[in-house]
C-alpha positions in Angstrom: -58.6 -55.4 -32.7 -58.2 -58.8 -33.0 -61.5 -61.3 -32.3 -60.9 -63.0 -28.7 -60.1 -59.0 -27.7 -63.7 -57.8 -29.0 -65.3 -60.5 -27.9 -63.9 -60.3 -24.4 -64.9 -57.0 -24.1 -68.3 -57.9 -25.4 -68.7 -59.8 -22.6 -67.7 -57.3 -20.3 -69.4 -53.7 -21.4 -72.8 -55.5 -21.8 -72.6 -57.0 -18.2 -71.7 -53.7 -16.9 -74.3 -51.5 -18.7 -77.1 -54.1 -18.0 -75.7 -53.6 -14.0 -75.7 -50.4 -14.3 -78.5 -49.4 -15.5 -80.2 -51.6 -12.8 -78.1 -50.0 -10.2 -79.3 -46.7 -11.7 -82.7 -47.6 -11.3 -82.4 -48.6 -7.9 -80.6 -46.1 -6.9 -83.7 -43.4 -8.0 -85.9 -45.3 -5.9 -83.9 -45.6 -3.2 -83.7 -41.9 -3.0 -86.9 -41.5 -2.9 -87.4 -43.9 -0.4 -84.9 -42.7 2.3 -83.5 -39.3 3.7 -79.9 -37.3 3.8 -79.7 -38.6 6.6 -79.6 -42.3 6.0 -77.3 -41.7 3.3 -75.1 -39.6 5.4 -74.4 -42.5 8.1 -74.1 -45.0 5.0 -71.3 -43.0 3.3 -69.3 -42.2 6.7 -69.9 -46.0 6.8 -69.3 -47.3 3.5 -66.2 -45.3 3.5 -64.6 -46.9 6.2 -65.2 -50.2 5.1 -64.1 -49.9 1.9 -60.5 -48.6 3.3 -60.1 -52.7 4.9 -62.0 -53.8 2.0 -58.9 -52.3 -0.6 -56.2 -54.0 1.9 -57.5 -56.8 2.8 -56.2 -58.6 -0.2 -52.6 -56.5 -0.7 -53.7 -56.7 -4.4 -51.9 -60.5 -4.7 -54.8 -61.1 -7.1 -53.8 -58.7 -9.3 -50.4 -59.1 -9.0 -50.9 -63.0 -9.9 -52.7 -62.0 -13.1 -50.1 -59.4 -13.8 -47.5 -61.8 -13.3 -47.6 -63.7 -16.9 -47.6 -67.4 -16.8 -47.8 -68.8 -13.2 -47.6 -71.8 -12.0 -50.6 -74.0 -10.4 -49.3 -73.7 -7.0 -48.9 -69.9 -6.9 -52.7 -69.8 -8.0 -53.2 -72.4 -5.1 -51.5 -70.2 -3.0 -52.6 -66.7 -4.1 -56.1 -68.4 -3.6 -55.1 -69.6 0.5 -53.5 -66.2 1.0 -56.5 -64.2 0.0 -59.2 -66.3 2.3 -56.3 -65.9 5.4 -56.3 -62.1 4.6 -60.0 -61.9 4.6 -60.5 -63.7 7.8 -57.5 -61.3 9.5 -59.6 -58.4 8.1 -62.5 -59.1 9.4 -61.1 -59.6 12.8 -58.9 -55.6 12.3 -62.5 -54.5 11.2 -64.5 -54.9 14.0 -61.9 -53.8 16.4 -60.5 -51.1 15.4 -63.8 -50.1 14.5 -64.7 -50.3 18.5 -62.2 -48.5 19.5 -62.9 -45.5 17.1 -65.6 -45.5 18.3 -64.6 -45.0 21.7 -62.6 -42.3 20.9 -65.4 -40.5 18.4 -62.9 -40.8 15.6 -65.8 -42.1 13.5 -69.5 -42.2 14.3 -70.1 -45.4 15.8 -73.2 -48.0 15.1 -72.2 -51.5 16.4 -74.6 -53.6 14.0 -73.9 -51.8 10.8 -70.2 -52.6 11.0 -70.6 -56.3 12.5 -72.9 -57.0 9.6 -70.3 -55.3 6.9 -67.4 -57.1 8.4 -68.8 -60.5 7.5 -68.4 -59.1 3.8 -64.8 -58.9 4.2 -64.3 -63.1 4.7 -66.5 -63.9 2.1 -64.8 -61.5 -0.7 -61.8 -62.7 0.6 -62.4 -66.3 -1.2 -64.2 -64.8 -3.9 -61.4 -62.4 -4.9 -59.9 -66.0 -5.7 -62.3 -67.3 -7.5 -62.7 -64.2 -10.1 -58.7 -63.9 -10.1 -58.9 -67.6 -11.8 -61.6 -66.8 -13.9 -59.6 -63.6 -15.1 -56.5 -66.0 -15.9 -58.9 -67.7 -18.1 -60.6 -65.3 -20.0 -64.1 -66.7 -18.8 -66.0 -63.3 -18.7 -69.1 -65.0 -19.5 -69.3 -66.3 -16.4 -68.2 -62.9 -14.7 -70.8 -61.0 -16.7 -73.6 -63.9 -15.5 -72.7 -63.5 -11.9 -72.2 -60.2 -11.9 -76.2 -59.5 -13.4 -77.9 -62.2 -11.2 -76.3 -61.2 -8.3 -77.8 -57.7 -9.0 -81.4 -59.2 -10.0 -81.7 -60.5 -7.0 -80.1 -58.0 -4.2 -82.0 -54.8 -5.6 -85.7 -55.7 -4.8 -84.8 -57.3 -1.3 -83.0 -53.2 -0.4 -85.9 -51.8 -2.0 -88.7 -53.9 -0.1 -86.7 -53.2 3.1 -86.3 -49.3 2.5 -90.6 -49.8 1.7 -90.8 -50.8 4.7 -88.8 -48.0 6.4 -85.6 -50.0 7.7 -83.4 -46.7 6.1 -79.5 -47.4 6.7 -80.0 -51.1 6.9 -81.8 -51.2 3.9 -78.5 -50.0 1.9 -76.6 -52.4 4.0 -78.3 -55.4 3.6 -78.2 -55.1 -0.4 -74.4 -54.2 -0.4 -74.0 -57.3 1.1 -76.0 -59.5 -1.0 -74.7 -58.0 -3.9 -71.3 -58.8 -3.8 -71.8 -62.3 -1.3 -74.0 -63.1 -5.0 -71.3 -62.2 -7.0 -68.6 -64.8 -5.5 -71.3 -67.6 -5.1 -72.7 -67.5 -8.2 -69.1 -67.3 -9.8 -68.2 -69.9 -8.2 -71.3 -72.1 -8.6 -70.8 -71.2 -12.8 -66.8 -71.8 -13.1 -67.2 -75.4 -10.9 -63.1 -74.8 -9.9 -62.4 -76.9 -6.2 -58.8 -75.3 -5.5 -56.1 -77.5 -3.9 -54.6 -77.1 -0.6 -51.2 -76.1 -1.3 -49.8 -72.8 0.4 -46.1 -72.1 -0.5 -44.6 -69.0 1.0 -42.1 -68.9 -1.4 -44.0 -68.7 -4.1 -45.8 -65.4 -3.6 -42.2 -63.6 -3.1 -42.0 -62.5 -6.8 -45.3 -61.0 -6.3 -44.4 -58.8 -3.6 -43.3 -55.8 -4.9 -46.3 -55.5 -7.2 -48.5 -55.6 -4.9 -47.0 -53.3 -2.5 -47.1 -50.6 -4.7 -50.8 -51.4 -6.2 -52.2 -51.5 -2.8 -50.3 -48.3 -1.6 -52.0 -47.3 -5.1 -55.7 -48.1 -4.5 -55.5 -47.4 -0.4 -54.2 -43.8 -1.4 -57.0 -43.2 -4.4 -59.9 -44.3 -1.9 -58.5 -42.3 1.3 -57.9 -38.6 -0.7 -61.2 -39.5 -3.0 -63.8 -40.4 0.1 -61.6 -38.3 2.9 -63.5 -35.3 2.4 -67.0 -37.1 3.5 -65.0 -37.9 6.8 -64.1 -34.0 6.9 -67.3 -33.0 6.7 -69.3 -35.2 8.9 -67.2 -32.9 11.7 -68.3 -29.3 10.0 -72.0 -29.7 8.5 -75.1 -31.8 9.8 -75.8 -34.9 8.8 -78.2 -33.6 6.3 -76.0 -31.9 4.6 -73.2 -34.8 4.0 -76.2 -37.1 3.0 -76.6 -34.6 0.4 -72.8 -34.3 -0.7 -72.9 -38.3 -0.5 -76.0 -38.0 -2.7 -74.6 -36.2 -5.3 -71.3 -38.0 -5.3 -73.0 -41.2 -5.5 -74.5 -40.2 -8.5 -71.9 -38.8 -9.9 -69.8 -41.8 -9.0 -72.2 -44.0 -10.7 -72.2 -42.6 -13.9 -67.8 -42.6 -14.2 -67.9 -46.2 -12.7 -70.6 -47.5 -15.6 -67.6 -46.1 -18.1 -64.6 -46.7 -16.0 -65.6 -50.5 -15.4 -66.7 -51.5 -18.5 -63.8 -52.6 -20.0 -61.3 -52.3 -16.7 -60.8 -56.3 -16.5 -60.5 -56.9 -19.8 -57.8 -53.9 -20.3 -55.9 -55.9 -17.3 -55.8 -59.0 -18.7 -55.1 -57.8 -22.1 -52.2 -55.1 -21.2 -50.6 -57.9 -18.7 -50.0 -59.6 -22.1 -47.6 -57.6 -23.4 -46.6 -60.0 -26.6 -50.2 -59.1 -27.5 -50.6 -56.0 -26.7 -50.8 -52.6 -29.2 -51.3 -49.0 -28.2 -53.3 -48.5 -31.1 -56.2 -50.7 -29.0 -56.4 -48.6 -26.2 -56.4 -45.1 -28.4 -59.4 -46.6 -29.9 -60.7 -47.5 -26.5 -60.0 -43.8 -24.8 -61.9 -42.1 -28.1 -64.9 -44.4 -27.3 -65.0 -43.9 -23.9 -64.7 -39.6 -24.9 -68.0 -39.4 -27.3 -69.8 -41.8 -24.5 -69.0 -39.8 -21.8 -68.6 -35.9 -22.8 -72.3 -35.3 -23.9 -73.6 -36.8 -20.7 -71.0 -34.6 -18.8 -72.4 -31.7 -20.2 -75.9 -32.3 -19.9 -75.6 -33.0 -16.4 -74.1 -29.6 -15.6 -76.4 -27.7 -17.0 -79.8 -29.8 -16.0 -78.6 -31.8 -13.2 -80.2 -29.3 -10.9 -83.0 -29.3 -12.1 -83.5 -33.1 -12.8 -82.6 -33.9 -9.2 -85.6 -31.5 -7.3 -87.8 -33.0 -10.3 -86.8 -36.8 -9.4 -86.8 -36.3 -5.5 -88.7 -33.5 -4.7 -87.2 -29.7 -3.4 -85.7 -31.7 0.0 -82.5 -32.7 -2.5 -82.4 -29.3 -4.1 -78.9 -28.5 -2.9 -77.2 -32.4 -3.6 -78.8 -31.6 -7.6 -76.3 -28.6 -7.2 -73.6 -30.6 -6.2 -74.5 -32.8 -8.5 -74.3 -30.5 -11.4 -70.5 -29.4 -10.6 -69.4 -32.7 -9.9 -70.5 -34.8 -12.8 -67.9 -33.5 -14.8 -66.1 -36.6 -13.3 -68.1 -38.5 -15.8 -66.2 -37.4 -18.4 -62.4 -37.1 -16.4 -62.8 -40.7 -14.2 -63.5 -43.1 -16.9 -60.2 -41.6 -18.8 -58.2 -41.6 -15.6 -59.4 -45.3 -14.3 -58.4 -47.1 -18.0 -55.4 -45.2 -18.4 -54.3 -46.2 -14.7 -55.2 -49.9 -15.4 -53.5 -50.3 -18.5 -50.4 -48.7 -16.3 -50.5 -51.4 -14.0 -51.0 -53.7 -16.3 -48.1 -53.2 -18.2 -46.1 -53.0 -15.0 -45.9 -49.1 -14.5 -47.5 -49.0 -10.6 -44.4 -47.1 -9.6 -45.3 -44.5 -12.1 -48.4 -44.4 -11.6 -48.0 -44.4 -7.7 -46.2 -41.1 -8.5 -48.8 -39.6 -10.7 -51.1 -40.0 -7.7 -48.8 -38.1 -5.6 -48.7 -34.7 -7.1 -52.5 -34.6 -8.1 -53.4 -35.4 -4.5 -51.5 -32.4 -3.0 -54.5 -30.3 -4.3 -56.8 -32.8 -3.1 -55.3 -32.7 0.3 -55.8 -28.4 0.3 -58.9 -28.6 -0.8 -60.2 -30.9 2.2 -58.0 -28.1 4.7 -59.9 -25.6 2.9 -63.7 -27.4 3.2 -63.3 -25.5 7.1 -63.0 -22.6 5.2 -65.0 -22.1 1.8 -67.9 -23.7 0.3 -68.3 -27.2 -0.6 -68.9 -25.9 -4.3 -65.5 -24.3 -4.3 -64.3 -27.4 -2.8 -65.1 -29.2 -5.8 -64.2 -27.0 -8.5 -60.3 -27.6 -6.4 -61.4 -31.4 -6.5 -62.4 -31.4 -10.4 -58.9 -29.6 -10.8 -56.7 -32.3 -9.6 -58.6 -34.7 -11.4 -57.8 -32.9 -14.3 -54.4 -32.3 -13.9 -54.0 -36.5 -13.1 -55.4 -37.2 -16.4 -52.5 -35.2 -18.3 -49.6 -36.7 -16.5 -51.4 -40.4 -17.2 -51.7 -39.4 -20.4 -48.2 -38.5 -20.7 -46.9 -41.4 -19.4 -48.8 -43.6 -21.5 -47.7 -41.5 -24.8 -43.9 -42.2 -23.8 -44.1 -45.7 -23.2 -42.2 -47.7 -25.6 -42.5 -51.7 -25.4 -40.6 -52.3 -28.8 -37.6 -53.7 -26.7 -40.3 -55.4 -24.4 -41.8 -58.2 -27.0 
């Protein structure tokens, strides 16, 4: 690997296993702290959201980095769109959400969503800003922003879930987390953007980000729909524990999925730099990381969960223990789906994701039927089977005539 490559990804997996491990950390007290039930309400919740949260900025900021060598008044623009998007988002959140509600299509809470959808204008600028510090490789500053914002969100959710505020405590600090991010990123790359909006400009980008979005929208529905499902068949209790143990879960494939994911991006949108070699290396690493921890975790996850929590989150440790094989399948599936994009393949990609979701799909129809533990060895089967057609693709991509 050549030097500005390694040291860019320096920069990157430290940030992300220093946030990590902090989000770990809070994340054991914050169990310990609150009930199934908060953390049932916060996933129907945070699931939700995070649907608007993909859309809101029709992945143009990925597209723009994608794109090569653009010009300063596309960035101007990608910038101008992305804030518009953000402030159009956060007006679609709040009312469709009310009239869900009406109709008990989700369960409703007025203040949890009017304090979420204030999230949705701010990231809308600070998708801009990290886009332009992407462009310029300045994952320093990412990496800082990224760990103070963290420093200082955690203890304010724990001192408020102390003090027995439950659901808002997890709202408040996934607000201040990523508001920190953007400020601080902002505060560190000193970049005033310039008021110039051409329509034009984003029309090469449009295709690109129509089928990244469809992409992402697609990933988060089938991957978070089955929390939705079950908030209609088992109590609250009971999908605070399947949140529980998917958050953990989660957690862990996200601390290995991420810790390279913008530097792949950048690096893959190159392609006059880019080698296949570099991300076989990358794959292998990310294997003898995550495999051991995979296995451990089925056979003592369990166990380590009543030990951590006490017997109230017996059943979310066996959840736990089935579904933290995704820390070995995600991590593979999230890099080889970002170098994919990177090098232009979201059509295939798009494809890939598809097929595997049929099984997804039966295996939420089926969650009215069997057992959430069947469900998820149906779940961990489709993840499985996405990983062998990404790797496929990726093994038959030739970029010889490309260069």
């Amino acid at each position: 690997m050549d030097n500005q490559l390694i040291k860019n990804l320096s920069w990157e997996a430290s940030s992300k296993i220093i946030v990590q491990l902090m989000s770990l950390g809070n994340a054991l007290v914050m169990t310990k702290l609150l009930t199934p039930e908060d953390y049932g309400i916060f996933g129907v919740l945070l699931t939700v959201f995070m649907v608007f949260s993909i859309l809101q900025d029709l992945s143009l900021n990925e597209a723009y980095i994608q794109f090569g060598k653009p010009s300063e008044k596309l960035l101007n623009t990608v910038f101008w769109s992305l804030g518009f998007l953000g402030i159009v988002f956060f007006v679609l959140f709040n009312l469709l959400s009310f009239i869900f509600g009406i109709f008990n299509l989700i369960e409703y809470h007025v203040h949890y969503y009017i304090f979420l959808s204030f999230l949705l204008i701010l990231a809308g600028f600070g998708r801009g800003v990290r886009m332009y510090a992407i462009v310029q490789s300045n994952f320093k500053a990412i990496a800082i922003s990224d760990g103070l914002s963290i420093v200082i969100s955690l203890p304010i959710g724990i001192l408020m879930a102390y003090n027995g505020l439950g659901v808002y405590s997890l709202i408040i600090q996934f607000i201040l987390k990523y508001s920190l991010q953007h400020f601080i990123l902002w505060f560190k790359l000193k970049w005033l953007p310039r008021f110039i909006f051409d329509f034009q400009e984003i029309q090469n980008l449009r295709k690109f980000s129509t089928q990244r979005t469809l992409q992402k929208v697609s990933d988060h529905v089938f991957d978070n729909f089955d929390v939705i499902v079950l908030q209609y068949i088992h109590p609250v209790s009971t999908v605070g524990s399947y949140v529980k143990a998917k958050s953990f879960a989660n957690q862990g494939s996200s601390t290995f999925s991420q810790l390279f994911q913008q530097v792949i991006f950048r690096y893959s949108s190159s392609k006059e730099e880019f080698e296949k070699r570099n991300i076989y290396y990358l794959l292998l690493l990310i294997c003898i990381l995550t495999l051991p921890l995979a296995i451990f975790f089925n056979f003592y996850g369990a166990q380590l969960f009543t030990y951590l929590f006490s017997s109230r989150w017996s059943f979310s440790g066996e959840l736990f223990s089935l579904l933290s094989i995704i820390i070995f399948l995600q991590p593979l599936i999230f890099n080889l789906e970002t170098t994919l994009n990177g090098l232009n393949k979201v059509k295939e990609v798009l494809l890939a994701n598809f097929f595997t979701k049929v099984l997804i799909v039966l295996g939420m129809i089926s969650l009215f039927f069997i057992s959430i533990n069947r469900f998820i060895l149906i779940y961990l089967t489709s993840k499985l089977i996405q990983l062998l057609i990404l790797c496929m693709l990726f093994y038959k991509i030739d970029l010889t005539n490309e260069k």
